[in-house]
C-alpha positions in Angstrom: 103.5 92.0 100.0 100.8 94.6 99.5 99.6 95.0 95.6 96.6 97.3 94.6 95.8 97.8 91.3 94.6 101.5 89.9 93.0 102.7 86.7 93.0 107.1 85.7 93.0 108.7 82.8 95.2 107.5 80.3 96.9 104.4 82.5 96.9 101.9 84.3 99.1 101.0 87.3 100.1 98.2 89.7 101.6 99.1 93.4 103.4 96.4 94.7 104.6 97.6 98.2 105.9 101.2 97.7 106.8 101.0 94.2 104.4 101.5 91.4 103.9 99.5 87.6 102.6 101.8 85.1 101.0 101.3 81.7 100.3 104.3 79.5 97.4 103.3 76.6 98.5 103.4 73.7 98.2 106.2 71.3 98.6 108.5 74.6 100.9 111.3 75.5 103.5 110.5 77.6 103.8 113.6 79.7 100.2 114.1 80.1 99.3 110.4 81.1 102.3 110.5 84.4 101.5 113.8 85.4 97.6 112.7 85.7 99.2 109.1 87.3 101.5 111.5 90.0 98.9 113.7 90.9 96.3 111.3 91.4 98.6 109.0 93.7 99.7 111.8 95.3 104.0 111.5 94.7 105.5 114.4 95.7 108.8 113.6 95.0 110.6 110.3 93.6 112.2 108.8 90.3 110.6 107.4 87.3 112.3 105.4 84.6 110.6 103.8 81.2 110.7 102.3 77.8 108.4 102.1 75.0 107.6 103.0 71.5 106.1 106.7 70.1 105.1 108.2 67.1 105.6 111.7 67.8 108.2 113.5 70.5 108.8 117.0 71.2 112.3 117.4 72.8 113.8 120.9 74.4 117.5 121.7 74.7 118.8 123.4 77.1 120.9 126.6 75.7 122.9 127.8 79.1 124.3 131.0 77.1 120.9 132.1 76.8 119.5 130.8 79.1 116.5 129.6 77.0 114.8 126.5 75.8 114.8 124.8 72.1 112.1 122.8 71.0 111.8 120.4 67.8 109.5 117.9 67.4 109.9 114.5 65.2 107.3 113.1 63.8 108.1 109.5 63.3 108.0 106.0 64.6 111.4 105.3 67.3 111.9 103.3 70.1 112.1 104.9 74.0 115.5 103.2 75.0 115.3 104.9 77.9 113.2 107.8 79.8 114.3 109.0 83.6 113.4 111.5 85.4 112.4 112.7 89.3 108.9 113.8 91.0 109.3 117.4 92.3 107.1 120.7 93.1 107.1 123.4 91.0 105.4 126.0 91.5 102.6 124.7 94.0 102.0 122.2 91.3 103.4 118.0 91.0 105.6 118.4 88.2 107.9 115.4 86.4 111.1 116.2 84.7 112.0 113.6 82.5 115.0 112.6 79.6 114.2 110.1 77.1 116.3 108.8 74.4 115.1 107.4 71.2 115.7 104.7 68.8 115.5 106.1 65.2 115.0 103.1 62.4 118.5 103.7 61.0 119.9 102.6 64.8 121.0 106.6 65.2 119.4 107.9 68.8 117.9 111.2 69.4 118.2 112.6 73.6 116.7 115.6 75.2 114.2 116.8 77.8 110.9 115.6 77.0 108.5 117.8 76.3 105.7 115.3 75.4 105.1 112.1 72.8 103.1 110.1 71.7 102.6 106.5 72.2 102.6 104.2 69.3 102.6 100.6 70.7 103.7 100.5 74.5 104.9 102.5 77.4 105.9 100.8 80.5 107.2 102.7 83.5 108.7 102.2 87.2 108.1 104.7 89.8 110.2 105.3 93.4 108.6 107.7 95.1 110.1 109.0 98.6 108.6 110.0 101.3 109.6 113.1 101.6 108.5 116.5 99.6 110.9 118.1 97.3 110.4 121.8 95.9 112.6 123.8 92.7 112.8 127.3 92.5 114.0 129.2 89.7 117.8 129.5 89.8 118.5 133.6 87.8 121.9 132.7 87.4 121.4 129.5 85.5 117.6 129.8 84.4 116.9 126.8 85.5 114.6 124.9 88.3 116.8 123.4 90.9 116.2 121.5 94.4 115.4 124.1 96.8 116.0 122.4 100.6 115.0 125.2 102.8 111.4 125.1 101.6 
């Protein structure tokens, strides 16, 4: 087995064959950190799952009605239970797409697509990237990016 170590901006990863350890620093945004680490490695298209601790999230709901975005951001220390997303091209551009559910200290959870937060501790992360490259367009009816196969 192949392992190479790498260092960017933000984190620090391990690839062990195809499939890559990441560490974000702490104090670091979430969002920012993995789309430097995809970009840099070059992962056009794959799945990313994570835990961790954060300070600070900014989640967006989905309202299919109107076919528009919510944001809210808390501001306050919570666990990651869980963060999964995929690799895809948007736009010309690497682009992640990631869910994330947190802890709250009275054991309730917030969930949402993450917009960005902060790390307050640690933030550990698994990527599978594919060999392949995956694009989403636009959809007007739903307002939302979706796989596009015949680019």
């Amino acid at each position: 087995m192949e392992i190479i170590n790498y260092k960017g901006k933000h984190w620090s990863a391990r690839k062990a064959d195809h499939i890559y350890i990441v560490s974000i620093d702490n104090h670091s945004n979430i969002v920012e950190a993995l789309t430097d680490f995809i970009r840099d490695q070059k992962i056009q298209a794959g799945e990313v799952t994570g835990i961790g601790a954060v300070s600070e999230a900014t989640l967006r709901f989905f309202n299919p009605a109107a076919k528009k975005y919510v944001d809210k951001t808390f501001k306050e220390q919570m666990e990651v239970t869980n963060i999964s997303g995929n690799v895809s091209e948007i736009e010309g551009k690497l682009t992640l797409h990631l869910h994330i559910t947190l802890g709250r200290e009275d054991y309730t959870a917030l969930a949402g697509h993450l917009l960005e937060a902060k790390i307050q501790g640690a933030a550990e992360f698994i990527f599978y990237p594919l060999n392949t490259r995956v694009v989403k367009i636009k959809n007007e009816e739903t307002g939302i990016n979706l796989y596009d196969f015949e680019t």
